[in-house]
N, C-alpha and C positions, 0 to 999 in steps of 0.2 A: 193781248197775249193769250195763246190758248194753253192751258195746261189740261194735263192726265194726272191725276192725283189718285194712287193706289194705297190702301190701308184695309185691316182687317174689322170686321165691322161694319155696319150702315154707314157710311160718312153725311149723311144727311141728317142724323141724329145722336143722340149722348152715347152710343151705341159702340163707336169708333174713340179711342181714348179719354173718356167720358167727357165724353163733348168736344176735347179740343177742334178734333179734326173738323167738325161743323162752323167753329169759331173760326178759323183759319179758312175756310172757304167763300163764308160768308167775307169777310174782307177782300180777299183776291174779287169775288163779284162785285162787290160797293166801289172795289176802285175800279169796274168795267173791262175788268178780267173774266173770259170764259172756262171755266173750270168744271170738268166732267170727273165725276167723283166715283170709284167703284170699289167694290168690296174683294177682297183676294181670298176670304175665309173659307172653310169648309162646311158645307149644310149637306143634309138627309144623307143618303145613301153617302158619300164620299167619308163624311164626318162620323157616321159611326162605324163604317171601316177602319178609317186611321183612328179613332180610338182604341178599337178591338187589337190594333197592331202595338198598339203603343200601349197596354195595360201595365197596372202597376198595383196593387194592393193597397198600396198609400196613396191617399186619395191625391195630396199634393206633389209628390212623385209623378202620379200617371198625367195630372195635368202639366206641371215644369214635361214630361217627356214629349205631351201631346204637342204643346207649342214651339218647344225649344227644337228639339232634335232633327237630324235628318230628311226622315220619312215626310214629318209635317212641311218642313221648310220647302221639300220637294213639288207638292202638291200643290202649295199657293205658290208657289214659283211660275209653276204651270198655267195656274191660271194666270195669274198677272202675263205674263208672255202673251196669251191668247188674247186679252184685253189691248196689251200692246199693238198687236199685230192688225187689230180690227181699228185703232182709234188715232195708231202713229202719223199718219197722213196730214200736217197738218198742225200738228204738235209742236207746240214751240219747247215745253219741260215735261218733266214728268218728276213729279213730287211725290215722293212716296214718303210712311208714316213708319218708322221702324227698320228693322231688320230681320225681319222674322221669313220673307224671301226675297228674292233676287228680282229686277227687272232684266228680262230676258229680251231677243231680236227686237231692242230698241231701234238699231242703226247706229246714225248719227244722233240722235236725239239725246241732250242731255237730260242724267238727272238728278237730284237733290234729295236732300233725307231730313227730317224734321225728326229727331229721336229726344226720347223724357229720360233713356237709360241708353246703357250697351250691356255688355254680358262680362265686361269685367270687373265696373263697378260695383255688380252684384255678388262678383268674386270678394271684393274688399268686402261686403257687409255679409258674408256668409255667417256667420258667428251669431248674427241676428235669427238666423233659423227659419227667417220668415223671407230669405231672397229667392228668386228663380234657382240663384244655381246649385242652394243649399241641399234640396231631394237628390238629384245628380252626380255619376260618381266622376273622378278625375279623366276619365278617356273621355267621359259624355262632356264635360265641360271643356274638353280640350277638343271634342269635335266642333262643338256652337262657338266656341273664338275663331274658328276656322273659316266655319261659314258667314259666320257675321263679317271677319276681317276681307273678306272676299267684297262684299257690298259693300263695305267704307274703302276699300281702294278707286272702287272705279266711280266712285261720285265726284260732281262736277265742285259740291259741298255740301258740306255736315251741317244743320241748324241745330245745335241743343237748346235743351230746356234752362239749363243751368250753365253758372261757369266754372263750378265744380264737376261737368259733365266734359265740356269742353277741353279741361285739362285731362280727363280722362283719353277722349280721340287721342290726343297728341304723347301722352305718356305712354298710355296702355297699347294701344295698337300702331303708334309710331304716325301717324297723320299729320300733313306738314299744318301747324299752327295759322298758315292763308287761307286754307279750306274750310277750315271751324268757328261757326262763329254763334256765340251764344246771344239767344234772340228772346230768350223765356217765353211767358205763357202769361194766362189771367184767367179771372172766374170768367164760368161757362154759365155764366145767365145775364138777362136785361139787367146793366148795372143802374139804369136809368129808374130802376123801379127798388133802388135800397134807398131809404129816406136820409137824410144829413143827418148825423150824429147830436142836435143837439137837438134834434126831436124822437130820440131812439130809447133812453133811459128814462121809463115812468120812475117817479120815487115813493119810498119805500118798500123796493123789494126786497127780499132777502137775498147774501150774496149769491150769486152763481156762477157756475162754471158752465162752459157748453163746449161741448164735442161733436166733428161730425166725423160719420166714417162707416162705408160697410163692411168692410175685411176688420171687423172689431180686436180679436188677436192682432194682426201686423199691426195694425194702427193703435195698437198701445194701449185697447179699450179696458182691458182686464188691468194693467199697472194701474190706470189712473181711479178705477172705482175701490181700488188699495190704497191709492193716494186720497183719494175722497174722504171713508174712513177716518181715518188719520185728523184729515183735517175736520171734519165735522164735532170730532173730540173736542178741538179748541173753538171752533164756530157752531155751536148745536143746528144753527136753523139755515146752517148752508145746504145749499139747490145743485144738484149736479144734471143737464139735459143732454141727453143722449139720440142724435141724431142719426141717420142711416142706418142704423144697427136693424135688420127685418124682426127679431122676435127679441121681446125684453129678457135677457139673459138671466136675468138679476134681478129679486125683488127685496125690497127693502127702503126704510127711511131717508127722505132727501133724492132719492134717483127715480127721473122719471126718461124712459125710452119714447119716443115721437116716430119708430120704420122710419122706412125709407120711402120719402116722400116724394110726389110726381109734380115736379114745378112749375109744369103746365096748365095747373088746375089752379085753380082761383083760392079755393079752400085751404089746399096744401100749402100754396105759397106763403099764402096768410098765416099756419102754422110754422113754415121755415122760417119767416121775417120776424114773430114775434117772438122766438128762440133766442133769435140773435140781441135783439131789442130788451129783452131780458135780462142777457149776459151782463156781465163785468169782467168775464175773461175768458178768453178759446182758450185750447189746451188738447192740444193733439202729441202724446209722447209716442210718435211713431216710432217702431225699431228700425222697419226699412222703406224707405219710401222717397223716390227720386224728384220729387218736385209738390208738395202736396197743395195743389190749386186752393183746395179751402182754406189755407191759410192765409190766400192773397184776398179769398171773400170776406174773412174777420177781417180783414183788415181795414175793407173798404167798408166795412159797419161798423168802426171805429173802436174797436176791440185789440186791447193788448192781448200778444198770444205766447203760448207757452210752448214750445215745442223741443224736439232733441237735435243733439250736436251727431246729424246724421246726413250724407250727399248733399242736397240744396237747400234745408232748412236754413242753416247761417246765414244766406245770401236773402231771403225774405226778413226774417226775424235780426233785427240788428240787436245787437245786447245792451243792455242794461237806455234806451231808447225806445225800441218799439214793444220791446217784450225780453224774455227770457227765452236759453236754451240751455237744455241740460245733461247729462252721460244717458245713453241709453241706459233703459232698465233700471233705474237711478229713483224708487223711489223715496228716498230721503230729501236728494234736492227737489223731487217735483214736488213733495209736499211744502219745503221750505219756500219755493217760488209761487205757489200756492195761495200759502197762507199770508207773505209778503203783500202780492195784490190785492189780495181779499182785505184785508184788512189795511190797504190805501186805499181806497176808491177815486181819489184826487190825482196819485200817482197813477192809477190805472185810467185815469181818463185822460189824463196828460199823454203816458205813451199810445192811447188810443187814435187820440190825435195826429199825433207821429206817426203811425201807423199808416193810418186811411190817407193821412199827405204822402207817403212813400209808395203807397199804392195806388192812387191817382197821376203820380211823375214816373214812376219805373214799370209796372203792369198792368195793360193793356191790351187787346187784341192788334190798335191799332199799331203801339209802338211796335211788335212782335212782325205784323206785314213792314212797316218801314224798314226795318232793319234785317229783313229776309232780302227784300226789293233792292237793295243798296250792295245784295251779295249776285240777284238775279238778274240784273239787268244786263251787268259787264258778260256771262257766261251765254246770255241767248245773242247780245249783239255778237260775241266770237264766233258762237256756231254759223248765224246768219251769214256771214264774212267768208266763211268758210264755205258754206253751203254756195253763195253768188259764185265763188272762184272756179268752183267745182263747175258750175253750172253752162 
């Protein structure tokens, strides 16, 4: 099968959905799929124009406007069309990453959407302050349901990330429920290179928590080192490690920041893995956040994780089994879930266990292509079918 996979980003690198989109290609090749991957985004000249057009004084205003709205959606429309137009010949799909534009003078040619959000979901989490659509006034958010609902009508099918995403297609934008099919996601790195959990806890550490995350506010970094706090009162010699964050925000006893590290270095990796190897518990209280891949990486390092009752967390984090979830901004119970694990280490190893098994059977890259392929194959045989008759 030859696919056109269009997304904004490298797609050849963490670059495009942080990583996904690479994850997702790489399998379509392993199963001897040709897969030509291109960027729809805007650089140099183009892209500091449509910023200039789309300024905003607030920093995350001008960006929700750069991506979201019109003008942008317009631009990488354009291109993707032109991509089209040069590469359709030939083409069996075209897999696009999002919604952010349109596949344009396709033809016949179907195509399919692999989406981690839509723009109403992040309607429901406005309140978080940290969604797309929260900068945004009500006509701007009632332009991008416009345009996004335009691009989920004419697809052949929707993949979500989640099945909390899923019901979203089908509620929010009215999507018949055959089209939709939640396929998730998994970590974006050699899983082959995280060691088995029962050689991952040196002993006698001191408890720890670890966190990863660069957007430090959306991802809850600022609640949990108030949860931290807190708990270090009743634990004096607890460890809090703070991954992704670029500059230590914070200095103070117990928190140490590790940046954002290049996993492609030997060195780096070696500091990500002994992070996790450290731990005794993840703990990501994101407020908004559609699918957050590193929670499927604790897991598969055998780590109970703590996370919030927000889009697709519940559906990784099983309760009171692989971890806990908790009210956004909630920090009373994150402390209390906290301090719970911290102070089991047996319990916390046990849902560890649970954990790294639920993410070894449920996420995958591969499972992710299987259950794409099981939606793709009946859609190219119809066009094929169609295209002979025609012929």
């Amino acid at each position: 099968m030859r696919i056109l996979l269009l997304c904004e980003g490298d797609p050849e690198t963490r670059d495009s959905l942080s990583g996904s989109t690479k994850s997702i290609i790489e399998q379509f090749r392993a199963h001897d799929h040709e897969v030509l991957g291109v960027d729809v985004d805007l650089y140099g000249v183009e892209r500091w124009l449509m910023a200039g057009a789309t300024f905003a004084r607030e920093k995350t205003r001008w960006r929700a406007k750069y991506r979201m709205l019109g003008r942008g959606f317009r631009a990488r429309s354009k291109k993707a069309a032109r991509y089209i137009e040069q590469h359709r010949q030939g083409v069996d799909l075209i897999l696009q990453v999002g919604a952010t534009f349109a596949p344009a003078h396709r033809g016949r040619t179907p195509y399919v959407l692999y989406c981690d959000a839509n723009f109403r979901m992040a309607e429901h989490e406005i309140a978080s302050g940290t969604s797309w659509a929260a900068p945004l006034t009500e006509e701007e958010r009632r332009l991008v349901v416009e345009q996004e609902a335009e691009v989920y009508r004419g697809a052949a099918a929707i993949f979500t990330i989640s099945e909390r995403l899923r019901r979203s297609f089908i509620e929010d934008f009215g999507i018949e429920p055959t089209r939709v099919r939640a396929v998730y996601a998994a970590p974006n790195l050699d899983l082959s290179r995280i060691p088995p959990p029962a050689e991952q806890r040196p002993e006698g550490q001191p408890p720890t928590i670890l966190f990863v995350g660069r957007e430090f506010k959306r991802k809850g970094g600022d609640l949990l080192v108030e949860a931290f706090r807190r708990v270090r009162a009743h634990i004096p010699d607890a460890r809090l490690i703070m991954l992704g964050v670029k500059d230590a925000v914070i200095q103070e006893p117990g928190i140490r920041f590790l940046g954002n590290l290049d996993l492609e270095q030997p060195d780096e990796w070696q500091l990500y893995s002994d992070a996790y190897r450290s731990a005794d518990v993840f703990c990501l209280p994101t407020r908004y956040d559609p699918f957050p891949t590193v929670i499927m990486e604790a897991m598969y390092f055998g780590l109970p994780c703590i996370g919030t009752q927000t889009s697709g967390v519940p559906e990784m984090v099983i309760e009171d089994e692989t971890g806990y979830t908790v009210p956004v901004n909630d920090c009373d119970a994150l402390v209390d879930r906290l301090l719970h694990l911290l102070g089991d280490r047996s319990l916390a190893r046990k849902m560890g266990e649970a954990g790294r098994a639920r993410a070894v059977a449920a996420f995958s890259w591969k499972a992710t292509y299987e259950r794409m392929m099981e939606v793709i194959e009946p859609i190219v045989e119809r066009t094929s079918k169609v295209d002979r008759r025609s012929a």
